[in-house]
Wavefront OBJ file of the C-alpha trace (Angstrom):
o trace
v 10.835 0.679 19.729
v 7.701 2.997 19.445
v 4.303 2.269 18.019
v 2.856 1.790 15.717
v 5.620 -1.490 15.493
v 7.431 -3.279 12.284
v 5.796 -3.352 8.481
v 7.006 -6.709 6.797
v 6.722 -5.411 3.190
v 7.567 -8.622 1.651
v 6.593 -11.776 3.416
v 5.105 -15.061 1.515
v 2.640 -16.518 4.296
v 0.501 -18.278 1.765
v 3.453 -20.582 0.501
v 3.298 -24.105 2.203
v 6.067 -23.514 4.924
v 4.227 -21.063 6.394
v 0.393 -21.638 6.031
v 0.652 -25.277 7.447
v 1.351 -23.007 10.638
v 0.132 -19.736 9.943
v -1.540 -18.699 13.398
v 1.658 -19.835 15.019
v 3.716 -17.785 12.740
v 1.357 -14.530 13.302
v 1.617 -14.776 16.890
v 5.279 -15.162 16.817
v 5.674 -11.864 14.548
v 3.246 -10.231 16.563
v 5.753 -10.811 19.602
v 8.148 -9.657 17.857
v 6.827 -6.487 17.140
v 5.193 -6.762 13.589
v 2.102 -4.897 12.918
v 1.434 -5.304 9.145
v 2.688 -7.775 6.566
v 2.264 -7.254 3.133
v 1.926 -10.794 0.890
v 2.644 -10.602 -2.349
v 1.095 -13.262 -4.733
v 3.590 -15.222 -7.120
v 0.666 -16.780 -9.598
v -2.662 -16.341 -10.199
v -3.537 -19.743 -8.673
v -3.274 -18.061 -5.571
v -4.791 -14.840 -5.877
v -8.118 -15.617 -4.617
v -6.702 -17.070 -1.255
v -5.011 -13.571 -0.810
v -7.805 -12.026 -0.912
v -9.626 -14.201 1.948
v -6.442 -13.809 3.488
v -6.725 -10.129 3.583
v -10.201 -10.510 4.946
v -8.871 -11.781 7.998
v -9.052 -9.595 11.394
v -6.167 -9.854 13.946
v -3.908 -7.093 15.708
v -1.600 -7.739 13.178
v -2.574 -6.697 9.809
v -2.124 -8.110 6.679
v -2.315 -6.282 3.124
v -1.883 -8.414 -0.543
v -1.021 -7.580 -3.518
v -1.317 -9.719 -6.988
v 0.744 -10.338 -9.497
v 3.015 -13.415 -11.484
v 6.139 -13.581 -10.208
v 8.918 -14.139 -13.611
v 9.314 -17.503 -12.415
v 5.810 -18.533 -12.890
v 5.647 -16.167 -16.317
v 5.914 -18.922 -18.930
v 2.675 -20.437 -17.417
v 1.126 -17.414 -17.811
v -2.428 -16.303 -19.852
v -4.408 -13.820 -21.014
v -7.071 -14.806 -19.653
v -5.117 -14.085 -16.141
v -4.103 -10.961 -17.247
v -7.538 -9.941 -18.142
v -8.651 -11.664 -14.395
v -5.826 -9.506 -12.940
v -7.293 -5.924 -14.346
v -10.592 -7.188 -13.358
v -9.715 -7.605 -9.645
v -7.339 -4.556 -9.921
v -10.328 -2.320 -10.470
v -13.432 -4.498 -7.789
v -10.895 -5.626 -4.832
v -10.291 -2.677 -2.414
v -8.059 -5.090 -0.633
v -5.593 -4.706 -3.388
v -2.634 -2.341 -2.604
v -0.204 -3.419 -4.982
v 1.376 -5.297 -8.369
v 3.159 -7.896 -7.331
v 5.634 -9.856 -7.213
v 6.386 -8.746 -10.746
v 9.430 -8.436 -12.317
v 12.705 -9.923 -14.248
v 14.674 -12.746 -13.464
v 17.622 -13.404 -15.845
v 19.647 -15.685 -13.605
v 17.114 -18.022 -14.709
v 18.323 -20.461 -17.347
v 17.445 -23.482 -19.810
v 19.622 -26.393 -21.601
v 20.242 -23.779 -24.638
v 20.610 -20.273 -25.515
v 18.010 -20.048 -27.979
v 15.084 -21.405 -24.915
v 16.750 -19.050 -22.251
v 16.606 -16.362 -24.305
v 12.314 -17.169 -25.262
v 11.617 -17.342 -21.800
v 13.586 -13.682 -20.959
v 11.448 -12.456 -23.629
v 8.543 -13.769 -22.517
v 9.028 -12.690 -18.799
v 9.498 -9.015 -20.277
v 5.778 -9.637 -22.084
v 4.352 -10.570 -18.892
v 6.078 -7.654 -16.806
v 5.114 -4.980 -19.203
v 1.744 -6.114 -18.926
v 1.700 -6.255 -15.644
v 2.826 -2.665 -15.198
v 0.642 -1.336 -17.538
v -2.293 -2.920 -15.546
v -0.536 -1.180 -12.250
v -0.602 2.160 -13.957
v -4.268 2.023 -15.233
v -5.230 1.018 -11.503
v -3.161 3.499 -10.113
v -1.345 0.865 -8.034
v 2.150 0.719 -7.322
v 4.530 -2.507 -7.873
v 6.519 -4.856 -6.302
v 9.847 -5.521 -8.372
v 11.514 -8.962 -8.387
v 15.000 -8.479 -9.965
v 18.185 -10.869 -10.643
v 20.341 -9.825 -13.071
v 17.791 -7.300 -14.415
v 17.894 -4.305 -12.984
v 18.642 -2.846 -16.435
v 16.176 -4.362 -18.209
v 13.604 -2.874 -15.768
v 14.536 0.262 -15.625
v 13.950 0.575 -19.306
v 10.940 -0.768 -18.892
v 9.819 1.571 -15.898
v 11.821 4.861 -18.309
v 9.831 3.478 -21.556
v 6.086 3.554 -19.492
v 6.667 6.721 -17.714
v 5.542 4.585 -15.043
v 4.712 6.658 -11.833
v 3.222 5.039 -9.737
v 6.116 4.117 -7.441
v 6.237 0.496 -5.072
v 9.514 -0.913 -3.932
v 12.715 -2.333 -5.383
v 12.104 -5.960 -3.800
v 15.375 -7.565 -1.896
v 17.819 -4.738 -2.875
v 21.024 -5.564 -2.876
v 23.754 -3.067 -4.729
v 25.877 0.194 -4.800
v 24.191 3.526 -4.260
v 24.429 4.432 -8.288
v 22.161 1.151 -8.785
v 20.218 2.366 -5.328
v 19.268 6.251 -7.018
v 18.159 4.727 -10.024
v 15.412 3.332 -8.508
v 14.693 5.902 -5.423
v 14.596 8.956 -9.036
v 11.567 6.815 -10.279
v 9.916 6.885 -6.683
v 10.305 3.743 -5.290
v 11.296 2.324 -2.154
v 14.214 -0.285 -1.514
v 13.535 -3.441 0.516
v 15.819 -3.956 2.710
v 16.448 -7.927 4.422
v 18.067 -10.444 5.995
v 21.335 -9.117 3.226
v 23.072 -6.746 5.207
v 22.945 -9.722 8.071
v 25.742 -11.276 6.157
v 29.445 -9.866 6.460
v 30.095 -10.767 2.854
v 27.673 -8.344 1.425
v 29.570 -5.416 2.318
v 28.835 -2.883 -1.094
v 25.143 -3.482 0.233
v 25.526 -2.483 3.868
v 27.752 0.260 3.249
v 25.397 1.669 0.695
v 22.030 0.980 3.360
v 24.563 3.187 5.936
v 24.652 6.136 3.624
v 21.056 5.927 1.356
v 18.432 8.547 3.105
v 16.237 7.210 5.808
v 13.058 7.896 3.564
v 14.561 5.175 0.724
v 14.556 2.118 3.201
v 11.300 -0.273 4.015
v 12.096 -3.581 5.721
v 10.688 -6.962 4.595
v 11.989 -11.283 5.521
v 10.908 -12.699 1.940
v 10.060 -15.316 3.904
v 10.140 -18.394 3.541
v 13.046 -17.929 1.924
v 15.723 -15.523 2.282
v 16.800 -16.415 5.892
v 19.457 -14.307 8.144
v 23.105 -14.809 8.601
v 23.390 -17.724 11.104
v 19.886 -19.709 10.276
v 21.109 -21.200 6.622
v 19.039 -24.164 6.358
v 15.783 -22.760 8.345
v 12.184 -21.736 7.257
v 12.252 -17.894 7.625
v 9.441 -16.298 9.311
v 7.943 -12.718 9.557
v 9.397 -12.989 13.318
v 13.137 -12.576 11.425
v 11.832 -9.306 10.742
v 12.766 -8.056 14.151
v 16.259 -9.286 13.781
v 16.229 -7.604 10.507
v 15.539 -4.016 12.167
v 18.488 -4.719 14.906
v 20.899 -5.410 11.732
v 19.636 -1.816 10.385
v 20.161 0.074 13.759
v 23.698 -1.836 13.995
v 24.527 0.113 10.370
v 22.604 3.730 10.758
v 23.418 6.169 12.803
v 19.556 7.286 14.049
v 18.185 6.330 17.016
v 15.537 2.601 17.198
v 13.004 4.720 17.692
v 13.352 7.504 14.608
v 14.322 4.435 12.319
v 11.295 2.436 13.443
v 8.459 5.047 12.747
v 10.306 6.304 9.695
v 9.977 2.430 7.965
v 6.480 2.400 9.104
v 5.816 5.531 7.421
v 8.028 4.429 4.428
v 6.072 1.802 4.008
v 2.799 3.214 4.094
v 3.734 5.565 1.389
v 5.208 2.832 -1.142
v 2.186 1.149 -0.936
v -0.372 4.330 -0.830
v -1.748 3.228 2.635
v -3.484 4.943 5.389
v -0.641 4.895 8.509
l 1 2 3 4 5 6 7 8 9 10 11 12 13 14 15 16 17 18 19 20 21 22 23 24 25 26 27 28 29 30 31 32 33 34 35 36 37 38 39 40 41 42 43 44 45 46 47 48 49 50 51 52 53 54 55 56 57 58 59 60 61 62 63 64 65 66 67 68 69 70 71 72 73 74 75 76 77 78 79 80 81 82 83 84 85 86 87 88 89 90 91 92 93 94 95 96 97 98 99 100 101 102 103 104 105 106 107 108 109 110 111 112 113 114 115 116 117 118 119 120 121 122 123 124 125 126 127 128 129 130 131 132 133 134 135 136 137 138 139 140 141 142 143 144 145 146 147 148 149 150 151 152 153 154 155 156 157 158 159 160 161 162 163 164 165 166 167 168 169 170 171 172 173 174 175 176 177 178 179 180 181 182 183 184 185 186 187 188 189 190 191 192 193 194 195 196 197 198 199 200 201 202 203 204 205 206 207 208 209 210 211 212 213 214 215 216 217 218 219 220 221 222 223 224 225 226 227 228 229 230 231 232 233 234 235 236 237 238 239 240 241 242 243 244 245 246 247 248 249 250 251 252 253 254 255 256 257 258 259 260 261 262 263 264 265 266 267 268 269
C-alpha cells in the first residue's frame, strides 16, 4: 500500500462501543493503515464532543462533521437548527453535513404516524441541506428506502455542493444518479458479503474516481464477524475486499480513495 494510507469516511467513534476504548481503537486502525477518519455526528447532543474530538492531535487524523441523523429527526428543534448554522459558519473544524438524510424503512404501529414522521424527516433534511449549501459544505447522505426521495430533494435545491452517498449499496443506474450530482459513493463492509452481488458487480465496473471507503462502525460489520463491534481497523479488510473486485493495482486504488476522499469532503490531501 503507499502513503499517505486509508481515509475511513464514515466511522462513529463517539458512540459508546467505541469511546469506552477509543485510544485502543485508534492505535489498532493506525496499524492497520488508517490515516484519517471522518465522524459524522447523529444528534446535536453530540456535536460539541466532535468538535473536542477534532481538536485532538495524533498520527491519525480525525475530521467531523454535524448533522441529525433521520433517526434522531423527530427529536429535533429549531433551536438546533439555528445552533447548527451557527457552528457551520465559527467551527473551521467542520468539513461536512452529516449524517443527514432519509430513512423510510423506519416504521410506527399505523400508517397515518409512519407517514408524520417521513414527513417530518424530509423537514429536517431539507433544512439541513439548505444550511450545507449556505456554508458551502458538502453532505453526508443516510438513505434506506429513499434514494428517490433524496434525489428530488438534492434536483429541487440545485444543491452543489457534493459529499458522499453514505453505505451505497445498488445497480449502476441508482450509482450515476448520485455520481451526475457530484457525490461520492461509500463503499463498506457490503461487497464482503457473497449475497450482495448487484452491489459488487456494480463497485467492479463504477470509475475509480466514484469510490471512497468507510466501516460505519460500530455497526455495519464484515462478512464473517456478525455479532462483533466493528472498528475503523475493518477498514483495512474493507480495501482487500475492493482490490479482490477491481482490476487496478493496491497501490493506484489506495491513493486514488485517499484523493477521493479529500475531494468529497473539500480537504487539503
Amino acid at each position: 500500500m503507499s502513503a499517505p494510507g486509508l481515509f475511513d469516511t464514515h466511522c462513529h467513534l463517539d458512540l459508546p462501543e467505541l469511546a469506552a476504548e477509543l485510544p485502543a481503537f485508534l492505535a489498532a486502525a493506525l496499524d492497520a493503515g488508517v490515516r484519517r477518519i471522518l465522524v459524522p455526528a447523529v444528534e446535536a447532543a453530540r456535536w460539541h464532543g466532535l468538535l473536542q474530538l477534532h481538536q485532538q492531535t495524533s498520527k491519525l487524523k480525525l475530521e467531523v462533521a454535524l448533522g441529525i441523523h433521520p433517526w434522531w429527526a423527530e427529536s429535533a428543534s429549531e433551536a438546533q437548527l439555528d445552533l447548527l448554522a451557527k457552528l457551520l459558519q465559527t467551527e473551521s473544524g467542520v468539513c461536512a453535513v452529516g449524517e443527514i438524510g432519509l430513512d423510510f424503512a423506519l416504521v410506527k404501529t399505523d400508517e397515518i404516524s409512519t407517514q408524520q414522521m417521513h414527513q417530518w424527516q424530509q423537514t429536517i433534511f431539507s433544512a439541513q441541506l439548505v444550511l450545507a449549501a449556505k456554508a458551502g459544505k458538502p453532505v453526508v447522505l443516510h438513505h434506506r428506502k429513499s434514494q428517490p426521495a433524496l434525489l428530488a430533494e438534492l434536483k429541487r435545491q440545485q444543491f452543489s455542493q457534493g459529499g458522499i452517498l453514505h453505505a451505497f449499496s445498488g445497480s449502476q443506474a441508482q450509482a450515476y444518479a448520485f455520481l451526475d450530482l457530484g457525490f461520492k459513493l461509500g463503499i463498506g463492509g457490503t461487497i464482503s458479503y457473497e449475497r450482495a452481488q448487484k452491489t459488487r458487480e456494480t463497485v467492479k465496473k463504477l470509475p475509480l474516481s466514484a469510490l471512497v471507503l468507510e466501516t460505519d462502525a460500530p455497526a455495519m460489520p464484515l462478512a464473517g464477524f456478525q455479532g462483533q463491534i466493528n472498528t475503523p481497523a475493518q477498514l483495512a479488510l474493507v480495501f482487500q475486499q475492493l482490490c479482490a473486485l477491481r482490476p487496478e493495482t493496491p497501490a493506484v486504488l489506495a491513493e486514488a480513495l485517499w484523493q477521493n476522499s479529500c475531494s468529497a469532503l473539500q480537504l487539503p490531501a
